[in-house]
C-alpha positions in Angstrom: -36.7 4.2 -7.9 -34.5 5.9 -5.2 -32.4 4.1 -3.6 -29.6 4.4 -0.9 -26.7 3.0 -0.4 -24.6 2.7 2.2 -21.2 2.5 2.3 -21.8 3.8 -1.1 -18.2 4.8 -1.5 -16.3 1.2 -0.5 -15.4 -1.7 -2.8 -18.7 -3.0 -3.5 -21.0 -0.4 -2.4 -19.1 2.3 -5.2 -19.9 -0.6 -7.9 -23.4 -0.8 -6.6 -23.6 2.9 -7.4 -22.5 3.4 -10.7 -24.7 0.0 -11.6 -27.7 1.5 -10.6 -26.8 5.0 -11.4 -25.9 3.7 -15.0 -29.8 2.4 -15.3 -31.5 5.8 -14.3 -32.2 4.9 -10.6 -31.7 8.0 -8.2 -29.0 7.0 -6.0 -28.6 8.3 -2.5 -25.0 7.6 -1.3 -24.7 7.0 2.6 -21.2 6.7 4.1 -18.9 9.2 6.0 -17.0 11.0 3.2 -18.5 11.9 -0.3 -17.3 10.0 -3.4 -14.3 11.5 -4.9 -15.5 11.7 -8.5 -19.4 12.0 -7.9 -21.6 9.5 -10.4 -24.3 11.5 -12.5 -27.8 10.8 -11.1 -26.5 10.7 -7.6 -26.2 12.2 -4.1 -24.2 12.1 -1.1 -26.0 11.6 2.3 -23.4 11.4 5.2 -24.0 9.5 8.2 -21.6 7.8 10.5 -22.5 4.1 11.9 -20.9 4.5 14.8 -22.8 7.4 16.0 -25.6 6.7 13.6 -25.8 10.5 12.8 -27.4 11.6 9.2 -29.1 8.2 9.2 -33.0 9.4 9.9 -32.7 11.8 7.3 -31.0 9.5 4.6 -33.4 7.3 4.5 -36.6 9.7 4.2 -38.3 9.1 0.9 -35.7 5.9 0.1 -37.7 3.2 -1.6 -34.9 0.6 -1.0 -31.9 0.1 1.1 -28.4 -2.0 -0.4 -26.8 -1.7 2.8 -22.8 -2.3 1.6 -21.7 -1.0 4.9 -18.7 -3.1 7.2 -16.5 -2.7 10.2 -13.7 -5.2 11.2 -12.7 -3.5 14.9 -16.1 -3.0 16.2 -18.3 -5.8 14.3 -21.0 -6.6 16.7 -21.8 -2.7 17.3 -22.0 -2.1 13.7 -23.3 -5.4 12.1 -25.3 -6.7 14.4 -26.5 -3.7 16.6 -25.9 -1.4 14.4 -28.3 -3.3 11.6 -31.4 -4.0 14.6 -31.1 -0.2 14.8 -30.7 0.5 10.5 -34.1 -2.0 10.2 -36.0 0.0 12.8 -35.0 3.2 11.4 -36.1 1.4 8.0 -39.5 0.4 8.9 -40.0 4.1 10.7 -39.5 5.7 7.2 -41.1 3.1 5.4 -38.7 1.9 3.2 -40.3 -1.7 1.2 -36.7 -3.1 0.5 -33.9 -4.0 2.4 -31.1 -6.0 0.5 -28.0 -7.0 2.3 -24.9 -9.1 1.9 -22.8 -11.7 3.9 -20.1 -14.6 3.6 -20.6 -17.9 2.4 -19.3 -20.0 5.6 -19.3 -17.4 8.2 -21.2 -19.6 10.6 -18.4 -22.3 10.3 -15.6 -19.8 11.6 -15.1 -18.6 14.9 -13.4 -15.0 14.3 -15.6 -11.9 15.5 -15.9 -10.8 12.6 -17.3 -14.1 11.2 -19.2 -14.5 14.2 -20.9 -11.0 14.1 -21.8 -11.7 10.3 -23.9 -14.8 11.6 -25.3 -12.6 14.2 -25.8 -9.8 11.8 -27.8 -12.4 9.2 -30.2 -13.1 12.2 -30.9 -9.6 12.6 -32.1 -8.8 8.6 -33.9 -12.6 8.8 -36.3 -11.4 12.2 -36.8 -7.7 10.4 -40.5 -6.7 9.9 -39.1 -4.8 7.0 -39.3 -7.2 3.5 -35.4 -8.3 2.5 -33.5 -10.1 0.4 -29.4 -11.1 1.5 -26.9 -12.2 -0.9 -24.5 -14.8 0.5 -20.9 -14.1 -0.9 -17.4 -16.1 -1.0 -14.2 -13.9 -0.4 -13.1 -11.2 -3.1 -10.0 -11.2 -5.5 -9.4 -8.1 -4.5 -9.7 -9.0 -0.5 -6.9 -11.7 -1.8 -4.7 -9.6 -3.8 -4.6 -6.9 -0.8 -3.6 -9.7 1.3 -1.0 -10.8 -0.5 0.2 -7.0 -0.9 0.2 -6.4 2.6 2.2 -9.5 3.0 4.5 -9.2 0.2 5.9 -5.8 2.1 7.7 -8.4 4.7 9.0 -10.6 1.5 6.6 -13.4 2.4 3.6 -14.9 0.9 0.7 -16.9 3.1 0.0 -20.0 1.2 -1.6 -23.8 2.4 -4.1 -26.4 1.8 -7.0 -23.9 2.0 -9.8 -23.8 -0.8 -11.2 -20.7 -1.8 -13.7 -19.4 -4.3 -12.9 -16.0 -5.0 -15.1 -13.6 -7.0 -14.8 -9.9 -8.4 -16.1 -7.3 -6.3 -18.4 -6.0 -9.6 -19.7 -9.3 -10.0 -21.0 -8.8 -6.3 -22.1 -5.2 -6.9 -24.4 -6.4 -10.1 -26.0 -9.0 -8.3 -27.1 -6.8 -5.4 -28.3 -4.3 -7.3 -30.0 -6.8 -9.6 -32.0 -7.7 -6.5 -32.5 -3.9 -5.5 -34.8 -2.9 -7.9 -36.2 -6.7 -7.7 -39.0 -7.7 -5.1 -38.0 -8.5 -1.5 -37.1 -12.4 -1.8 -37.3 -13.1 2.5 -34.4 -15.2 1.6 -31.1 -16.0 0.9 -29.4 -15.9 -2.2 -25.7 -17.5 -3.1 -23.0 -16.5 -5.2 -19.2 -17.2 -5.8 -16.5 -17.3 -8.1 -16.1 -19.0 -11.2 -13.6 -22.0 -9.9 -12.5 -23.4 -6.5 -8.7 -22.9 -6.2 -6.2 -23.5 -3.5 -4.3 -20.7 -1.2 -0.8 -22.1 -2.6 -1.7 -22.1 -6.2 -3.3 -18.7 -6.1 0.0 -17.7 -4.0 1.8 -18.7 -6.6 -0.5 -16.9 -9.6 0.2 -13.8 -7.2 3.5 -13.5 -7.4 4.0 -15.2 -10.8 2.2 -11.7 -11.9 2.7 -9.1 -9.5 6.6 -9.9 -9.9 7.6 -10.4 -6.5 9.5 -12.5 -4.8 8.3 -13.6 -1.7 9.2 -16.5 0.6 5.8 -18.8 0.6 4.7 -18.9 4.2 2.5 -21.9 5.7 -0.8 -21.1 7.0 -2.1 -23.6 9.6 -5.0 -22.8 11.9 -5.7 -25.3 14.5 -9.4 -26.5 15.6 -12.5 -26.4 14.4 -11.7 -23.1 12.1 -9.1 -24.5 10.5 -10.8 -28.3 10.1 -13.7 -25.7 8.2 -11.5 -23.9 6.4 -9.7 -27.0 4.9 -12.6 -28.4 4.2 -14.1 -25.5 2.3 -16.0 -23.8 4.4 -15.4 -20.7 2.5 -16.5 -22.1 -0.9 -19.6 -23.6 -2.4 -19.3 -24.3 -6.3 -22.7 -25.3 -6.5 -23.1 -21.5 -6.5 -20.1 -21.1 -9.4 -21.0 -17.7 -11.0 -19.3 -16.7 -14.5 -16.8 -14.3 -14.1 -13.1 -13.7 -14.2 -11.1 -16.5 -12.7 -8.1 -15.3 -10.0 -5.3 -15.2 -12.6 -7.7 -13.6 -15.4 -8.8 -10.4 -12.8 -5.2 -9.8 -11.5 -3.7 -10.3 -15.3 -6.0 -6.5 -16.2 -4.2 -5.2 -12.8 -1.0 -6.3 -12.7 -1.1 -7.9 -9.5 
């Protein structure tokens, strides 16, 4: 089966990759820059999103799309118009698969980011070309980045804010499990193994990484932060085995 996909170099998308690469699929990778240390029984395609450059000729001959593509700064161009435009561009070429992947709770949060992701899951539900979208809680590794960044001004966000963390690779299997699957026209779940609070995986963070970092209280007001106390970012009835918080950051480090 060939198969593209883009963003085929980031977090997820690079797992993606070497998952389907590993089972004998030809994988087309579709992002700006070419991997680093190319995967056997794969190619790099570049486009930019922004420009949509490379795309039309990416996609030629593609059976299925695992689009693993994001932008923070200009969301709604990229996720939401920029998708409408990836799903015409999909049908044109005829490609039978489109598989995509969002955040459990986004529609509960007001951010633009959060906000475009609801938009963007509107987009792939009204496409004419067949999909399948896997709903995801946050990543350990989105966590642990966070607590990096904020560890380099000796404080560490913590609060009464449940989360569901997962590894990025459990993601990655998932969505390629549904990749070389039929097209579903529906919405799939997963998170991590065990609902923990922001303080105690604080805590876990720097008991490992080493550091010593003043805990910092993290209150948002209004309807965001009502959701995000009340666990708008988890959903354990969609618990998925893996390594817990403390288990993936013990193989790092921190």
């Amino acid at each position: 089966m060939k198969i593209a996909v883009i963003g085929g170099t980031g977090m997820v998308g690079s797992e993606v990759v070497s998952s389907l690469a590993g089972d004998g699929h030809e994988v087309r990778i579709l992002s700006r820059r070419p991997p680093e240390s190319p995967t056997a029984g794969t190619s790099h395609h570049r486009i930019d999103l922004h420009t949509r450059e490379g795309l039309d000729d990416a996609l030629h001959g593609v059976d299925t799309v695992v689009d693993a593509g994001n932008e923070m700064r200009a969301a709604k161009k990229i996720l939401v118009d920029g998708t409408r435009d990836l799903l015409q561009r999909c049908e044109e070429a005829s490609v039978g698969h489109y598989v995509g992947i969002s955040i459990v709770g986004c529609e509960q949060l007001k951010f633009n980011y959060y906000v475009a992701k609801t938009a963007q899951e509107e987009v792939i539900r009204e496409s004419r070309v067949p999909w399948s979208l896997l709903r995801s809680t946050q990543f350990h590794e989105l966590l642990a980045s966070v607590f990096k960044s904020a560890a380099r001004f000796k404080v560490s966000p913590t609060g009464h804010i449940p989360l569901q963390t997962v590894s990025a690779s459990v993601v990655a299997d998932r969505l390629a499990g549904m990749a070389v699957s039929p097209a579903i026209h529906s919405t799939e779940t997963i998170a991590g193994p065990q609902v923990e609070d922001l303080g105690s995986m604080s805590r876990t963070w720097r008991s490992i990484s080493g550091r010593r970092c003043l805990p910092l209280p993290v209150w948002l007001p209004g309807k965001t932060g009502l959701a995000l106390r009340d666990g708008a970012l988890t959903d354990p009835s969609a618990a998925t085995p893996g390594p817990k918080f403390a288990e993936w950051l013990a193989t790092r480090g921190g």
